[in-house]
C-alpha positions, 0 to 999 in steps of 0.5 A, spaced: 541 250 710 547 249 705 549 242 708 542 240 707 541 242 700 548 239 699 546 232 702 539 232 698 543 233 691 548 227 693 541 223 695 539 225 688 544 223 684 545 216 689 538 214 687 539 218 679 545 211 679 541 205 682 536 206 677 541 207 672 544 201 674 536 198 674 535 201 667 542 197 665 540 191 668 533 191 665 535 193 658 541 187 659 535 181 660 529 184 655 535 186 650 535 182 643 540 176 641 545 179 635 542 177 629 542 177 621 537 182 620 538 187 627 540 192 622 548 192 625 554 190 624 555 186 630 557 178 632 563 179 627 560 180 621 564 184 615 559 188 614 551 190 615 548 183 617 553 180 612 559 175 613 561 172 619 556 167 622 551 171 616 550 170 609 556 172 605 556 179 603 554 181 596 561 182 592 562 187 586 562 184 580 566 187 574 565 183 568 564 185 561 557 183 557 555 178 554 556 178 546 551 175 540 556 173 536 551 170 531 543 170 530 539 167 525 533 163 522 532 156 519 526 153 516 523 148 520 516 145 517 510 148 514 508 154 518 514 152 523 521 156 524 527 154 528 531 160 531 539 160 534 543 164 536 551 164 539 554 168 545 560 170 549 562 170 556 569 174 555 569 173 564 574 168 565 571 169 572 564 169 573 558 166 569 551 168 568 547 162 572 540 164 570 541 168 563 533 171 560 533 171 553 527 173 547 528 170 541 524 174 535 522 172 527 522 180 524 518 181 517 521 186 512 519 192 516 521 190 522 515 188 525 515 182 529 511 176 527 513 171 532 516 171 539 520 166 544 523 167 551 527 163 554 532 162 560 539 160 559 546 160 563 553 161 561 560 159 564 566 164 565 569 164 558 565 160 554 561 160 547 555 156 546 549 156 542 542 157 544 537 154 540 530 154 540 525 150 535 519 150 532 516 157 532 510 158 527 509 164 523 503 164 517 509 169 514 516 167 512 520 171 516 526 176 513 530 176 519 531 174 527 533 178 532 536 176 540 536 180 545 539 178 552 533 181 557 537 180 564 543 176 566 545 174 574 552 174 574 556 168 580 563 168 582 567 161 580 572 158 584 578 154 580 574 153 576 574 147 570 569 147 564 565 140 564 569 135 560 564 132 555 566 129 549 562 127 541 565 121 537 562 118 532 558 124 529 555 122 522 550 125 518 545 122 513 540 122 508 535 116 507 528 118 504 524 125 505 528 124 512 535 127 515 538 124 521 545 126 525 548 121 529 553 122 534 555 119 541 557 123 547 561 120 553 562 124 560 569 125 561 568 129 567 569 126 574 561 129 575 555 126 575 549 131 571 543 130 572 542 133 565 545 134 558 543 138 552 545 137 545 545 142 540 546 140 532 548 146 527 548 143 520 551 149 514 552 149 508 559 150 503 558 158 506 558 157 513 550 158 514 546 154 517 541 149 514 538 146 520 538 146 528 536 141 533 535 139 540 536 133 544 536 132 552 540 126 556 538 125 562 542 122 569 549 122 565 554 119 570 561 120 570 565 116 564 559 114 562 558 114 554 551 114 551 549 114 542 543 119 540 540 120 535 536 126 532 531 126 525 529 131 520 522 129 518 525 132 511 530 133 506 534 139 506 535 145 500 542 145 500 548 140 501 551 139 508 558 140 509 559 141 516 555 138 522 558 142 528 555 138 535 555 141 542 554 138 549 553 143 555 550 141 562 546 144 566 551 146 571 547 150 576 543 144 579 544 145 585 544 137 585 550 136 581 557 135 584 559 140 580 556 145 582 558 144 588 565 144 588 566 150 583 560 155 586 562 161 591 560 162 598 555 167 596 552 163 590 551 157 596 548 162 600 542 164 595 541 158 591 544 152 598 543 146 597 535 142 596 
């Protein structure tokens, strides 16, 4: 009787091996492949389904806010009212590819009497003017306010600020009718399918007098190109200072010069069209 009992056990754990075995080359067939969203580190990624062969894993960012140097309001015409605002990135290292903002036109009891919002962008270590135009209020304004609603912050490699050159600016009078003139030239080796420029006309005081806008489309590399940009309107003070900016739309994915200077990670989430 022990011999059997011993020789049932030992067929037991014989059969107990070979569906093991079954089972193991079973699960081996109708496993699935390692992939990006399996929920494991595997297939020589650096962490949970990132890296590797994966999409780069989110980084820590460590980078100051961004700060409102400067906010304020200038009389457009009629009903309309023109608003800008200067910020700082003090990150060396990252910038803000989508920056949402609001823009607000306040009365002396602080109600809002209009409202703009708007997306920007700003590079690591820049300062730059936000501008928008032609907001209308039946009331004149006491003040503006400008509020940064949300940022995305992106990593730069080596990075270079776009090299975009004003010559020739010049400001002028003629009848009921202001005008800024000026030429921009692309001194990068980039080509930007959009550059914006940003007029700020003071007075003896430094305080604005008036704003304004111009956008230049598909500018190549060294390619040089005059504008010019109206006031239908004469101004209330002199102009003593005529400050122009030009900045370009350097989180197109289109351009080359994004595609130099963004991080693996940005390259991942945005990619290329």
């Amino acid at each position: 009787m022990e011999k059997r009992g011993k020789k049932r056990s030992i067929i037991v754990i014989i059969y107990l091996i070979i569906f093991a075995l079954v089972g193991l080359v079973i699960y081996q067939i109708i496993k699935p492949n390692p992939s990006c969203q399996d929920g494991k580190q595997n297939q020589a990624e650096d962490g949970i389904d990132c890296g590797g062969p994966c999409q780069a894993c989110e980084k820590e960012i460590v980078a100051e806010d961004i700060k409102i140097l400067e906010k304020y309001f200038v009389y457009g015409n009629g009903d309309y009212y023109d608003v800008m605002a200067k910020i700082d990135n003090p990150s060396n290292r990252y910038g803000v590819a989508k920056l949402s903002y609001e823009f607000y036109l306040v009365d002396k009891e602080g109600n809002f009497l209009s409202k703009r919002e708007g997306k920007s962008f700003i590079l690591p270590g820049e300062s730059k003017y936000i501008i928008e135009l032609n907001l209308t209020s039946e009331e004149s304004p006491y003040t503006s306010e400008f509020k940064i609603i949300d940022v995305e912050w992106e990593e730069f490699l080596g990075y270079e600020e776009p090299d975009l050159g004003i010559y020739n600016k010049n400001y002028s009078e003629e009848s009921e009718k202001s005008k800024v003139f000026g030429l921009l030239k692309n001194e990068s080796y980039f080509d930007f399918n959009s550059i914006e420029i940003d007029i700020i006309l003071r007075d003896e005081n430094g305080k604005p007098l008036a704003l304004g806008k111009n956008e230049m489309r598909t500018i190549s590399s060294q390619q040089e190109r005059d504008f010019t940009v109206f006031w239908p309107y004469n101004f209330s003070r002199e102009v003593r200072d005529v400050e122009i900016r030009a900045e370009a739309d350097v989180f197109d994915p289109n351009n080359s010069y994004i595609k130099k200077y963004r991080s693996g990670q940005w390259f991942q989430r945005y990619g290329e069209n």
